[in-house]
C-alpha positions in Angstrom: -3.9 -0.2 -0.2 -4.5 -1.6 3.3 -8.0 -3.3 3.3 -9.9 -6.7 3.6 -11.6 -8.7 1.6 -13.8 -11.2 3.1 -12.8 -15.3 4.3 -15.3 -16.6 1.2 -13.6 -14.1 -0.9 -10.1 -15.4 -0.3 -11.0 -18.5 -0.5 -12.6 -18.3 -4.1 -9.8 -16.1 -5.3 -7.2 -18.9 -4.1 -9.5 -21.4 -5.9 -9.2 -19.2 -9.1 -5.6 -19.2 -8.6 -4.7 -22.6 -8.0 -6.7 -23.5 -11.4 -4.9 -20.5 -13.3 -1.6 -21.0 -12.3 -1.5 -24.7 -11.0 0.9 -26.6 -13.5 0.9 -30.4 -15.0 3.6 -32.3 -16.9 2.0 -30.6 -19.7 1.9 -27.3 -19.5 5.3 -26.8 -17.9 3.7 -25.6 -14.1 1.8 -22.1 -15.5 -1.5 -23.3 -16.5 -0.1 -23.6 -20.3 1.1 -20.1 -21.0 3.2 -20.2 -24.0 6.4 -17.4 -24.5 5.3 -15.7 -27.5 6.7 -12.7 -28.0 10.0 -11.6 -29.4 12.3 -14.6 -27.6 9.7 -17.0 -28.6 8.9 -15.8 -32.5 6.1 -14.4 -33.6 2.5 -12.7 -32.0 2.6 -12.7 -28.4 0.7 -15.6 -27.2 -0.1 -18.2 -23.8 -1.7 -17.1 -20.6 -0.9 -14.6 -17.8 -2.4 -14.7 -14.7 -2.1 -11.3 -12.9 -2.9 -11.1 -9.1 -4.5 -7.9 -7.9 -3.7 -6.9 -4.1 -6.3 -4.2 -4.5 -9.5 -3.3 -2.9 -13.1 -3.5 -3.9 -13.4 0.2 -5.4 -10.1 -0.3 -7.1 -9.8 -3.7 -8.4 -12.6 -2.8 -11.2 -10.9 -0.4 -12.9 -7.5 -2.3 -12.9 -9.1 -5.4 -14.1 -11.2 -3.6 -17.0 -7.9 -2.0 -18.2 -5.7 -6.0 -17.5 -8.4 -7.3 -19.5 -8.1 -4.4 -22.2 -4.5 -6.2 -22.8 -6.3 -8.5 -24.6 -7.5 -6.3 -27.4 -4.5 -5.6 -28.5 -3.0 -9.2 -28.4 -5.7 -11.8 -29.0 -3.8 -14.9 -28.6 -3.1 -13.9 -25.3 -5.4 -14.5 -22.1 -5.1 -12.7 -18.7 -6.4 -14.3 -15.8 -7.5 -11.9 -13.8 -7.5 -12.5 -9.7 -8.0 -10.2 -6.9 -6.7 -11.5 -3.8 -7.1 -8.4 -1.7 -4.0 -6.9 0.4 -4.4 -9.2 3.8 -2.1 -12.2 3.9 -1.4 -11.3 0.2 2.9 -11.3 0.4 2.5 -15.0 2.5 0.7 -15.7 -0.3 2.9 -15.2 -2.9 5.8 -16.3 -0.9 4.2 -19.8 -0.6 2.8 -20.1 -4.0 6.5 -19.4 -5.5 7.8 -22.0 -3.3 5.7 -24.5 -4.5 6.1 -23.1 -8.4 2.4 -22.4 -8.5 3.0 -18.3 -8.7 1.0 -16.2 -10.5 2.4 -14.5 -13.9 2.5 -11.0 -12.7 1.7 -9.8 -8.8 0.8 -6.1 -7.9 3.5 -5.8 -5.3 3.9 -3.8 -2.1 6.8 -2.0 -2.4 8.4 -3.3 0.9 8.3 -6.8 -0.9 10.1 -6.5 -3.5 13.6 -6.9 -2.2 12.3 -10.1 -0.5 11.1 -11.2 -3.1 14.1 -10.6 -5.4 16.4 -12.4 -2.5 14.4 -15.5 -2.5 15.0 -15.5 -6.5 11.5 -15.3 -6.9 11.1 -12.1 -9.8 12.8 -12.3 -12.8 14.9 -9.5 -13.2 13.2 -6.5 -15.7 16.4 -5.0 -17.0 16.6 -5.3 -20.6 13.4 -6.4 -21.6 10.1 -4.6 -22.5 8.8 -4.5 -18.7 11.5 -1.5 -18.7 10.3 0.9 -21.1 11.3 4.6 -21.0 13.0 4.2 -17.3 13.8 7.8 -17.0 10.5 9.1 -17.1 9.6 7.0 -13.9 9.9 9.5 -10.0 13.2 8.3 -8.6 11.6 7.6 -5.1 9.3 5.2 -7.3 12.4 3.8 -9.1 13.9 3.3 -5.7 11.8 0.5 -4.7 11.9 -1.3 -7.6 15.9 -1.9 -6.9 17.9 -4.7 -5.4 21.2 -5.9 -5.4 22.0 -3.6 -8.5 19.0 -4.7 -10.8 15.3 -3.9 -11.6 12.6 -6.2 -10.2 9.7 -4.5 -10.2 7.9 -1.4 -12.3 6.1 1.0 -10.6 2.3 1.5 -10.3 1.1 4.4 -8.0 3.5 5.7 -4.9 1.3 7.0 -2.7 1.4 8.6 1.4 -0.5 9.0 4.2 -2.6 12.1 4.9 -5.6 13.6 7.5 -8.7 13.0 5.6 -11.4 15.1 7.2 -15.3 15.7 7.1 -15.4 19.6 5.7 -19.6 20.0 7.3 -18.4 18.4 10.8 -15.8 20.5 11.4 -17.9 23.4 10.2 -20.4 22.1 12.8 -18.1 21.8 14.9 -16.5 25.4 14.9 -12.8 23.7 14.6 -10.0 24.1 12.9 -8.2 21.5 10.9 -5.2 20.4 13.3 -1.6 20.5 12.7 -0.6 19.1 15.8 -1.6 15.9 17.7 -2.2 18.6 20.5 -4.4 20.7 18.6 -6.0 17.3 17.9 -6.6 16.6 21.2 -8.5 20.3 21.4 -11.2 19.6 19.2 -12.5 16.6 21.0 -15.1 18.8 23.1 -16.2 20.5 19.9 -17.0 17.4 17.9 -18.6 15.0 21.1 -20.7 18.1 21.8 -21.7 17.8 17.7 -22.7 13.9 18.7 -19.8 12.2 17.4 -18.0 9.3 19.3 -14.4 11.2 18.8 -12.4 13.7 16.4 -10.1 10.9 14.9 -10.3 7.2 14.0 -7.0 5.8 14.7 -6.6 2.4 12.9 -5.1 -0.2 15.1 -5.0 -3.0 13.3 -2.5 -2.3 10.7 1.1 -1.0 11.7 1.6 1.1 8.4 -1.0 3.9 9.8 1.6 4.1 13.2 4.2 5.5 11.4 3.4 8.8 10.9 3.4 9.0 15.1 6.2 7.6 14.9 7.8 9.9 12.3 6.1 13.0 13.9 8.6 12.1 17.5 11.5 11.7 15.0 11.7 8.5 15.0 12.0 5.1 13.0 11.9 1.2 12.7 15.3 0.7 11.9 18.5 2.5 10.7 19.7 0.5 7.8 22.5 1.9 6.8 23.6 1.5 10.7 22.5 -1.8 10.9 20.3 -0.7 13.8 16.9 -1.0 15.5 15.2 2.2 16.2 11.9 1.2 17.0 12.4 1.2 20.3 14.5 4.4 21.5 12.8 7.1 22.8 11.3 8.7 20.3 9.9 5.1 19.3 8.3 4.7 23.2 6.7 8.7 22.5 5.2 7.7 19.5 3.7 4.7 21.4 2.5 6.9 24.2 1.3 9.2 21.7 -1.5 6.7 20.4 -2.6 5.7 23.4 -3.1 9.1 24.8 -5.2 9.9 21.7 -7.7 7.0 22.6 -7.1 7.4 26.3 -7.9 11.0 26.6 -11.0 10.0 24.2 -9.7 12.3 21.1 -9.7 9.1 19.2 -11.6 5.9 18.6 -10.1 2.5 17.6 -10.6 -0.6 16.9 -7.9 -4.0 17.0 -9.7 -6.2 14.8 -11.0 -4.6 11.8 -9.8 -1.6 11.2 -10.3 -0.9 7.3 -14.0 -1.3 7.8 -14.8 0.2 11.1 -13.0 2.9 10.2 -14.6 3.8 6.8 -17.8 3.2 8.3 -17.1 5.8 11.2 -16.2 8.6 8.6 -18.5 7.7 6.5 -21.5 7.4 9.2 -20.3 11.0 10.8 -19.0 8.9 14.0 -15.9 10.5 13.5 -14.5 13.7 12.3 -11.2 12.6 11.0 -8.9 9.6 9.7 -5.3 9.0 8.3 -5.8 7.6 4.7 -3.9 7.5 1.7 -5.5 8.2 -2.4 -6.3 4.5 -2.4 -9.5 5.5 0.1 -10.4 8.9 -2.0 -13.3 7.1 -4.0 -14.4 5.4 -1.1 -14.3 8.0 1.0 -16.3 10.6 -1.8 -18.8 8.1 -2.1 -19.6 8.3 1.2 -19.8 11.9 2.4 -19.2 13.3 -1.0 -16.5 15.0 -3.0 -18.0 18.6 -1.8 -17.1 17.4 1.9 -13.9 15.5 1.6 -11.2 17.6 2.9 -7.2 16.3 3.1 -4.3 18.4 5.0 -1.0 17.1 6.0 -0.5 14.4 8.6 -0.9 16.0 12.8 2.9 16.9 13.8 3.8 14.9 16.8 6.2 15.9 19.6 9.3 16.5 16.3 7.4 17.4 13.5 5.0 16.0 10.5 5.9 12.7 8.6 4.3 10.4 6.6 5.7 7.2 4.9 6.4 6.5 1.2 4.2 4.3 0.2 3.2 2.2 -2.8 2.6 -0.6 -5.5 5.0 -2.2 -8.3 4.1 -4.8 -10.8 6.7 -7.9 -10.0 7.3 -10.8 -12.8 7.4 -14.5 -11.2 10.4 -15.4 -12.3 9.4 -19.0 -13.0 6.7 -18.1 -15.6 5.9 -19.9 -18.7 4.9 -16.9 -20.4 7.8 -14.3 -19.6 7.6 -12.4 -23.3 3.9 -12.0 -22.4 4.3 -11.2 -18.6 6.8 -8.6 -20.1 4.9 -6.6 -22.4 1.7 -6.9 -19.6 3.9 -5.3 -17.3 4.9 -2.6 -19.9 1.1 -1.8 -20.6 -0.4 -1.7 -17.1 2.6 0.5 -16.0 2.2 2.9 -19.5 1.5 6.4 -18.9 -1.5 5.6 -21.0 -2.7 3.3 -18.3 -1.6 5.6 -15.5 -3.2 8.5 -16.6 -6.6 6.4 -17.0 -6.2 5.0 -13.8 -5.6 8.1 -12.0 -8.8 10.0 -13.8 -10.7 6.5 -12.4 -9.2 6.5 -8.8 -7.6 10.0 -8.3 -4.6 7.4 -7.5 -1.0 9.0 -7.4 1.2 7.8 -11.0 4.5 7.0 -10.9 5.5 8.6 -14.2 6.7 12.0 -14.4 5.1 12.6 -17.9 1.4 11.5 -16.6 1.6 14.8 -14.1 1.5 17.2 -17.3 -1.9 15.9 -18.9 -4.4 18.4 -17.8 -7.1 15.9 -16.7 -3.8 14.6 -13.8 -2.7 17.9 -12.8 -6.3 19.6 -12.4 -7.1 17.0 -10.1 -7.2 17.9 -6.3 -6.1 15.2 -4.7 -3.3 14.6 -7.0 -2.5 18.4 -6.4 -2.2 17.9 -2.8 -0.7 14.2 -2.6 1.8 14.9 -5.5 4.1 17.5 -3.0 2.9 15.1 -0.3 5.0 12.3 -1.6 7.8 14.6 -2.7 9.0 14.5 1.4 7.0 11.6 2.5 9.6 9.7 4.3 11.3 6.9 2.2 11.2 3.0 4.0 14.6 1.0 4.0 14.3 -1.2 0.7 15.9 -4.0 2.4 14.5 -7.6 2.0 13.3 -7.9 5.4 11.5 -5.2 5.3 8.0 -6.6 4.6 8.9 -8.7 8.0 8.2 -5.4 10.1 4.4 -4.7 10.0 3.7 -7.7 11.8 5.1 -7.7 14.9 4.4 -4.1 15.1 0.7 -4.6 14.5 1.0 -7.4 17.4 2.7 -4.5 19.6 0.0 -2.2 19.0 -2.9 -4.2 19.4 -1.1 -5.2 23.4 -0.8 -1.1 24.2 -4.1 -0.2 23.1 -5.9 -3.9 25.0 -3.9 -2.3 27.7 -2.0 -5.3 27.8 1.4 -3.3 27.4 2.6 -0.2 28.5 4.5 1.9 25.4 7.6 1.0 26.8 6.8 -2.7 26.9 5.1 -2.6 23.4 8.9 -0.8 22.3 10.7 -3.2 23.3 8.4 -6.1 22.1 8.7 -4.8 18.9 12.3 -4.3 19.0 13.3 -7.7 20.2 11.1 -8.9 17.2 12.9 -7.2 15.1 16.8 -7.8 16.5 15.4 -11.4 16.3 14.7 -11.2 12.4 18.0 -9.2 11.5 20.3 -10.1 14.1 21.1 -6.1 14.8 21.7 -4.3 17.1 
């Protein structure tokens, strides 16, 4: 979910865009996709140009089965992009401004009400996006909702969870840790095994802070309250909490790039451990293997364990030329035909109750451990400024662990940021 693609990468994906979905007097601003479809008469026809936020290992299996659309409705095209995650919400913000969106986006789930407030994703109710609503997990549904209507279908939902190297901690003598403090104990064992720490603790993306920040019993922001949280006092522990992990060396981290040092330090054996979520399962087999990957429940911090709800939705650009088509897209990709595939591919969590039945989903074991996972994973405030709160956080972070902030300082940076943006409390 959280990963980089690299400078040349974005650049030619935005090139691929720009040509996709860059409009003229002639074909009406959506690189000439036509309505088709029911509201337009006839076959399903025109272009739709579907941006994919995913990462390397992922973005082959969802482009096979976008392309697969095809098949069934030849006089439809789908441009298929990947833009990767970073910068990927600016991206789409800016391109809808300037009525040069893509057809369909794989959205974060924090987007979506941002999204839908700017007016930029058609609502879904009544049309074919929306097919068999019920069978969708309600925390799913939930993020998919603003202001009363649907704009967005869920993908995958997903959490966080303590992936860990099975033959190092056997190595090691250690026991999987429950506790940030029982954490801390194992960093003898594993530097006397040769590795540079127990944990890698990504510092580079906020998302990954929140189960410390969870674990002190804390939070961002209280919505219904209209209040920031982040910097109370369980928001300063969870602070101090990361820095004593790096500090007392039972962690390793690096400010920069994150997704890749990190998934080369599990991979390479530096470290023991890492908080990940089922979008890193394939990368992460492929590089110890599936006999050595290990997951167990987030460390508890100082209040207990807690792990966000996270996820993906499939948003329609509410400006498209080729709604009908966009529609019916949406309604395959999101199928639990396409789920079920796509979680046999990736081991990635579905969205749709039904899916969990077929035998090749519920025999899997990462889907039997992040399935309950996600049942209690803590749900985020689907609020439109919401996708707003990673980055000042993420600039908070980086300050503590330069050691250019204490955590009470990198608190109350963030929450100034934040009373700034909402004009709180």
């Amino acid at each position: 979910m959280r990963r980089s693609i690299g400078t040349t990468a974005v650049i030619a994906a935005l090139a691929l865009a720009a040509t996709a979905c860059g409009g003229s007097e002639d074909d009406g601003g959506n690189g000439g996709s036509g309505n088709g479809g029911a509201n337009g008469g006839g076959e399903l026809s025109g272009t739709v140009t579907f941006w994919d936020t995913s990462g390397e290992t992922e973005a082959a299996v969802f482009e096979a089965v976008a392309k697969e659309f095809e098949d069934l409705h030849p006089e439809v095209t789908v441009e298929y992009v990947n833009i990767g995650f970073d910068g990927a919400q600016d991206r789409f913000r800016n391109a809808a401004g300037a009525n040069e969106a893509p057809d369909v986006m794989r959205t974060e789930v924090a987007w979506v009400a941002e999204f839908a407030s700017l007016g930029y994703l058609a609502p879904l109710d009544d049309t074919a996006a929306v097919d068999n609503a019920e069978d969708y997990l309600p925390q799913a549904w939930g993020s998919t909702q603003y202001d009363g209507k649907t704009y967005a279908v869920p993908q995958v939902i997903d959490t966080l969870a303590l992936f860990y190297n099975k033959e190092l901690f056997d190595k090691a003598g250690a026991e999987v840790p429950q506790s940030l403090a029982e954490l801390k104990n194992t960093t003898d064992a594993f530097t006397a095994e040769g590795l540079d720490a127990p944990l890698y603790l990504r510092g580079d993306d906020s998302y990954f802070f929140l189960p410390y920040l969870y674990g002190e019993g804390g939070d961002l922001v209280d919505a219904a309250a209209e209040k920031v949280t982040v910097d109370d006092e369980a928001g300063v522990a969870a602070f101090a909490a990361v820095k004593d992990l790096v500090d007392s060396g039972a962690a390793i981290t690096d400010t920069t790039d994150g997704w890749e040092s990190m998934m080369n330090a599990f991979g390479n054996g530096d470290v023991a451990m890492m908080l990940n979520g089922p979008w890193a399962i394939a990368d992460a087999t492929a590089a110890i293997g599936a006999e050595n990957l290990g997951v167990a429940p987030v460390p508890a911090g100082g209040s207990g364990q807690g792990a966000p709800q996270g996820g993906w939705n499939y948003g329609v650009y509410a400006g498209s030329d080729a709604l009908d088509a966009s529609y019916e897209f949406v309604k395959y990709m999101s199928s639990a035909e396409s789920q079920q595939r796509i979680t046999e591919e990736l081991s990635l969590l579905p969205t749709r109750s039904s899916v969990y039945e077929a035998e090749s989903v519920a025999s899997n074991e990462m889907v039997q451990f992040f399935a309950p996972a996600v049942e209690v994973a803590k749900e985020r405030p689907w609020i439109p400024e919401a996708g707003t709160f990673f980055e000042p956080l993420t600039e908070s972070i980086a300050a503590l662990l330069l050691g250019e902030a204490t955590p009470e300082e990198a608190a109350a940076q963030t929450g100034d940021a934040y009373r700034e943006t909402l004009g709180w409390e």
